[in-house]
C-alpha positions as CSV (number, residue, x, y, z in Angstrom):
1,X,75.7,-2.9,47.9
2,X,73.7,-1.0,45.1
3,X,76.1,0.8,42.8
4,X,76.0,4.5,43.7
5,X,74.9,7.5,41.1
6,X,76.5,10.8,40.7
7,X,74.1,13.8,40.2
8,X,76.0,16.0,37.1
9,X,73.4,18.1,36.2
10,X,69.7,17.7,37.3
11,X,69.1,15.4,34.3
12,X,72.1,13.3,33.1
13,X,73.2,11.0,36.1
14,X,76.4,9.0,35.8
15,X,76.5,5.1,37.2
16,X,79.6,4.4,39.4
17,X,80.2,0.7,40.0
18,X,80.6,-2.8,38.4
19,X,76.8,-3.6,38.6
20,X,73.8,-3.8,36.3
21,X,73.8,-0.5,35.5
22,X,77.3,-0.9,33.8
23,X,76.9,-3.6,32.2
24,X,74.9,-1.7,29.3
25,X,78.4,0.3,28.1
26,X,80.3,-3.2,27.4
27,X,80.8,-3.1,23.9
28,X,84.3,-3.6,23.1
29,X,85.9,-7.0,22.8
30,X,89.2,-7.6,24.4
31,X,89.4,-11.0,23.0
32,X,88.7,-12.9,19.8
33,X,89.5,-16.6,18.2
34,X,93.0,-17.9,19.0
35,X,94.1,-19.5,15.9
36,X,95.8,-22.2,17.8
37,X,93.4,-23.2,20.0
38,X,90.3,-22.2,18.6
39,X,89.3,-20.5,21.9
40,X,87.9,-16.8,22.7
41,X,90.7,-16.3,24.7
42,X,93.5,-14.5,22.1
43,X,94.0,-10.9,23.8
44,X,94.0,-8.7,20.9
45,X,95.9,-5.8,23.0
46,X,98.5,-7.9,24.2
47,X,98.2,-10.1,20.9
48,X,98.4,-13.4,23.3
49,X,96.4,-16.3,23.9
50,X,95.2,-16.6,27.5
51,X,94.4,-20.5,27.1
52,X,97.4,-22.0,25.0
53,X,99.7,-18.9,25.2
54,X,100.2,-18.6,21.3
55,X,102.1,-16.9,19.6
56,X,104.5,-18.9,21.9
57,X,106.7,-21.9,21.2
58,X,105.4,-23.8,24.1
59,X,102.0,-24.6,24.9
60,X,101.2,-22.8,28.1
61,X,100.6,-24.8,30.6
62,X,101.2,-24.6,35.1
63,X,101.5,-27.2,37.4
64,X,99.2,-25.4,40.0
65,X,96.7,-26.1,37.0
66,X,96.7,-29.9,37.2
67,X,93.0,-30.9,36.1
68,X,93.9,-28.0,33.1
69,X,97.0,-30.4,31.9
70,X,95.0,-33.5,32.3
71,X,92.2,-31.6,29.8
72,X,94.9,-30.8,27.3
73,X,97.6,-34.2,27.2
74,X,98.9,-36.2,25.0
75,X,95.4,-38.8,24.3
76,X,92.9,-36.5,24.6
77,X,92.7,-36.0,20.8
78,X,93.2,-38.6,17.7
79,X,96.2,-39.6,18.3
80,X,96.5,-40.6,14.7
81,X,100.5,-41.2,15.0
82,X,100.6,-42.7,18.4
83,X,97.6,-44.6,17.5
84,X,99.3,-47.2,15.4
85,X,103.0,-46.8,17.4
86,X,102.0,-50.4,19.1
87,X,100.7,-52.7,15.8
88,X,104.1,-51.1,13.9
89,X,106.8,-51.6,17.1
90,X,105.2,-55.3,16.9
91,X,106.2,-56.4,13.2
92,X,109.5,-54.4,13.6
93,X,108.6,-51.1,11.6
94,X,108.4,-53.1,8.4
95,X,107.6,-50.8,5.7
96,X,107.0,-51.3,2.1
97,X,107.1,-54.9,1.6
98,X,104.7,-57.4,0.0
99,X,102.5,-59.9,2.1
100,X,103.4,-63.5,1.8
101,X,101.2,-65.6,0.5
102,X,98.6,-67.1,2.9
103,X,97.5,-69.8,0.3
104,X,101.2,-71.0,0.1
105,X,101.3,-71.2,4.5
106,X,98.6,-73.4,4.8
107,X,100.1,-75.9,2.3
């Protein structure tokens, strides 16, 4: 359906609709770089995040949106603390210690 034009005087003519036309007068930005998530998606109007809901406590998240929480859980980054959770559970959460000697268990 071609967007429809409004005669206002016999020269100027005033686009109506969503289309082409319109898209020309876009020139404001509604949002701008979420400081949490590093996304375009911080409103600056309503001063929240539409992707990670910042400045909010809790990450935003739905359970209709389950291929969004599978994007977003726990080891789809480093993981630089649960990373080594396994090798350290294994030797008891030692900490601090020295090595013993191998030179003195192979005699």
């Amino acid at each position: 359906r071609p967007a429809r034009a409004v005669q206002l005087t016999h020269r100027l003519t005033m686009v109506v609709g969503k289309g082409t036309a319109s898209f020309g007068k876009r020139h404001n930005k509604t949002h701008t770089l979420c400081r949490r998530c590093g996304r375009v998606t911080y409103h600056i109007q309503k001063s929240t995040c539409g992707a990670c809901g910042y400045p909010s406590a809790h990450l935003r998240s739905y359970n209709w949106a389950t291929k969004a929480q599978r994007r977003r859980t726990t080891g789809t980054g480093r993981c630089r603390y649960i990373k080594t959770l396994p090798r350290r559970f294994k030797n008891g959460f030692r900490e601090g210690g020295v090595a013993k000697s191998q030179k003195k268990r192979a005699a």
